[in-house]
C-alpha positions as CSV (number, residue, x, y, z in Angstrom):
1,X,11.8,10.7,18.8
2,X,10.1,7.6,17.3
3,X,12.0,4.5,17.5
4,X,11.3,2.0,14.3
5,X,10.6,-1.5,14.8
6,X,10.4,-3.0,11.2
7,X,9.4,-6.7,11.5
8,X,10.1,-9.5,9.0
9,X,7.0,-12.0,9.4
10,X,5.0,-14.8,8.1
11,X,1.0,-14.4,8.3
12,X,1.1,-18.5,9.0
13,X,3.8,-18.6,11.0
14,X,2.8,-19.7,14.8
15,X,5.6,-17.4,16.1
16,X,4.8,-14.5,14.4
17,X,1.1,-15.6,15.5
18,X,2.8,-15.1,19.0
19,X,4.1,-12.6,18.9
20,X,1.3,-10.2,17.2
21,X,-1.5,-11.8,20.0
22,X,1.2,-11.1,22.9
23,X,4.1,-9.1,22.8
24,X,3.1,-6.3,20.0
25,X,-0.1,-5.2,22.1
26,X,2.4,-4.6,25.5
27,X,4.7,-2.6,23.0
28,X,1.6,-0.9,21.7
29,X,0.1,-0.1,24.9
30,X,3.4,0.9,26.9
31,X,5.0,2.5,24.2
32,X,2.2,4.0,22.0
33,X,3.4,7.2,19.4
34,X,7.0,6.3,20.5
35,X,7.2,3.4,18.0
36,X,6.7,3.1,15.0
37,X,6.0,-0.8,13.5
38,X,6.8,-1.5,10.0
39,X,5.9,-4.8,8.2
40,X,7.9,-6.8,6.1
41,X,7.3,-9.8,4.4
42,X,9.4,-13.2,4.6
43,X,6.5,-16.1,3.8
44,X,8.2,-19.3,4.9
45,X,6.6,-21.0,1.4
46,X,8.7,-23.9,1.7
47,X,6.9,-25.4,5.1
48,X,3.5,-22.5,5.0
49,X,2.0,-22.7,1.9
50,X,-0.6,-20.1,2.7
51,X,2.0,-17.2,3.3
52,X,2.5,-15.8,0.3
53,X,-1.4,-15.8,-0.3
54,X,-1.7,-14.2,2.6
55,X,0.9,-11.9,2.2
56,X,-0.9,-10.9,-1.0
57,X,-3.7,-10.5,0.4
58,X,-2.4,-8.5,3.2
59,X,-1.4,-5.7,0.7
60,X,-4.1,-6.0,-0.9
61,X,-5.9,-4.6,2.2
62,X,-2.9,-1.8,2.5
63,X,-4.0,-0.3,-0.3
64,X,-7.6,0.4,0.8
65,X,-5.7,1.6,3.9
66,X,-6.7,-1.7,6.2
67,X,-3.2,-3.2,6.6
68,X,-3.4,-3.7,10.3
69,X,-7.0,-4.8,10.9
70,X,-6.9,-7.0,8.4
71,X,-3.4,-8.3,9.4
72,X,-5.2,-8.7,12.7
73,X,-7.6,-11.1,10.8
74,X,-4.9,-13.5,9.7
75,X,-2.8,-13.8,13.0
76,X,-6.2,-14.1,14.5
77,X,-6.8,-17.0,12.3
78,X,-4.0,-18.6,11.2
79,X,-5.2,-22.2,10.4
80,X,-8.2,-20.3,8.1
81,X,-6.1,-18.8,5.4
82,X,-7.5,-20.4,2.3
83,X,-9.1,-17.9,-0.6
84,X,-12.4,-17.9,0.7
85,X,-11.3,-16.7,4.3
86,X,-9.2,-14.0,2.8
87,X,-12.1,-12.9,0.9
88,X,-14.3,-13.4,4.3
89,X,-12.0,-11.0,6.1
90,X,-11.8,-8.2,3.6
91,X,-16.2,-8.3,3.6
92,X,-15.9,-8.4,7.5
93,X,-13.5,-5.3,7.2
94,X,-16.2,-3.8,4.6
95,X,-13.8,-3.2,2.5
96,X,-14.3,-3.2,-2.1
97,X,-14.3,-6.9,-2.1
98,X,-13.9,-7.0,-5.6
99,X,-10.8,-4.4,-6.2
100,X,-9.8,-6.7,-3.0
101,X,-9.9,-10.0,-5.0
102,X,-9.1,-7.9,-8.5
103,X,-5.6,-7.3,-6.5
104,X,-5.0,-10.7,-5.5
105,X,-6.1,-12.2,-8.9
106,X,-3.3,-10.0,-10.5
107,X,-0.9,-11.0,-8.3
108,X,0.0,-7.5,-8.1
109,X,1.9,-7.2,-5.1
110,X,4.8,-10.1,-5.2
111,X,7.8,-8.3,-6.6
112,X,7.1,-6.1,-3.3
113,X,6.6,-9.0,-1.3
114,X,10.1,-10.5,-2.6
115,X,11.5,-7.1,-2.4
116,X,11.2,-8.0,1.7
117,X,12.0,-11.4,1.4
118,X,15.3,-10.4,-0.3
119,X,16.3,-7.3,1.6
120,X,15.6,-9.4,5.0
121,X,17.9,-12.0,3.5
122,X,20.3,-9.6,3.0
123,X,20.3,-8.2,6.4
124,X,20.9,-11.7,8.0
125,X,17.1,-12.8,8.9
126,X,17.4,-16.6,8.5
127,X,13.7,-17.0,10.1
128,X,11.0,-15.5,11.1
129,X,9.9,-13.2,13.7
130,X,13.0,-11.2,12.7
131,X,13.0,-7.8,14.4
132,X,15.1,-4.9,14.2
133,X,14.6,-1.9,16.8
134,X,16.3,1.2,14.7
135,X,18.7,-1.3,12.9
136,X,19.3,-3.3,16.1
137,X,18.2,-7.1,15.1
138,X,16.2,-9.1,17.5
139,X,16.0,-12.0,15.7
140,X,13.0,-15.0,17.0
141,X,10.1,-15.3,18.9
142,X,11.5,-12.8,22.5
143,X,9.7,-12.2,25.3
144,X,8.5,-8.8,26.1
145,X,11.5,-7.4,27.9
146,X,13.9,-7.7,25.4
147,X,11.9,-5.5,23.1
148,X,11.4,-3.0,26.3
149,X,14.8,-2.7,26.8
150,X,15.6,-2.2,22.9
151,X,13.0,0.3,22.9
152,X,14.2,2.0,25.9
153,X,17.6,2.1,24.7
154,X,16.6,2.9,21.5
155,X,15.0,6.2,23.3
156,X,17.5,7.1,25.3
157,X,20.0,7.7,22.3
158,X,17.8,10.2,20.8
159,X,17.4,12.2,23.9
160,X,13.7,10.2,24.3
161,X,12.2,9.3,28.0
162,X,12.3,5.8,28.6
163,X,9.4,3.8,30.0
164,X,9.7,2.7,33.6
165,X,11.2,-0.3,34.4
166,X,9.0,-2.7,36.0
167,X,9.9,-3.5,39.9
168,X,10.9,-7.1,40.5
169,X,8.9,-9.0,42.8
């Protein structure tokens, strides 16, 4: 079984910035083929004026199948998220720079990206990270264990193996 995480985020958000440089790579790496992580978009525009052009520009890399790496880019980097650094990171990715920017320019992605915003908003997230583990929310920035024990439970139900606990000291 393969428990979905489906995370409502903000490219400039510190949090989410967190998150993605902390907690996701122990998920990744204790959980591996078991989850499942799925992307959604909830740019803060109000106080990050840079997350819906990153959010763009995110997709834009999703459809010359870079989502991640490039997503890795702009947590990586979250104080350089003006056009030219979005550009930078799709050429660092070596990806088609100009169907890259021919995206963006078109703004071809937003109903998409408001599609998230509004379905989030729906479903209660008031901020971002927002998290829910197969429907289960986990809303903010939590540490590590709170996800491993979603996960786990998460497992569990569907007849999965849970990952070990780890020993207190």
């Amino acid at each position: 079984c393969v428990v979905e995480i489906e995370w409502f985020g903000d490219f400039q958000n510190p949090f989410d910035g967190r998150f993605y440089n902390h907690t996701y790579p122990q998920i990744v790496r204790d959980f591996g083929e078991q989850v499942e992580f799925t992307f959604k978009h909830f740019p803060l525009n109000d106080i990050h004026d840079r997350a819906l052009p990153a959010a763009e520009a995110a997709e834009c890399a999703r459809d010359q199948g870079r989502f991640w790496e490039y997503a890795d880019h702009l947590f990586t980097n979250q104080q350089a998220l003006e056009d030219g650094h979005l550009e930078w990171y799709a050429t660092d990715l070596n990806m088609d720079v100009a169907g890259f920017n021919k995206c963006r320019n078109l703004d071809i992605h937003l109903d998409e990206i408001q599609e998230d915003f509004d379905e989030g908003t729906e479903r209660g997230v008031r901020g971002v990270p927002h998290f829910f583990v197969n429907d289960q929310p986990i809303p903010g920035a939590q540490p590590y264990e709170n996800f491993r024990r979603a996960i786990n439970e998460e497992l569990v139900a569907c007849g999965g193996e849970p990952v070990a606990e780890e020993e207190e000291p």
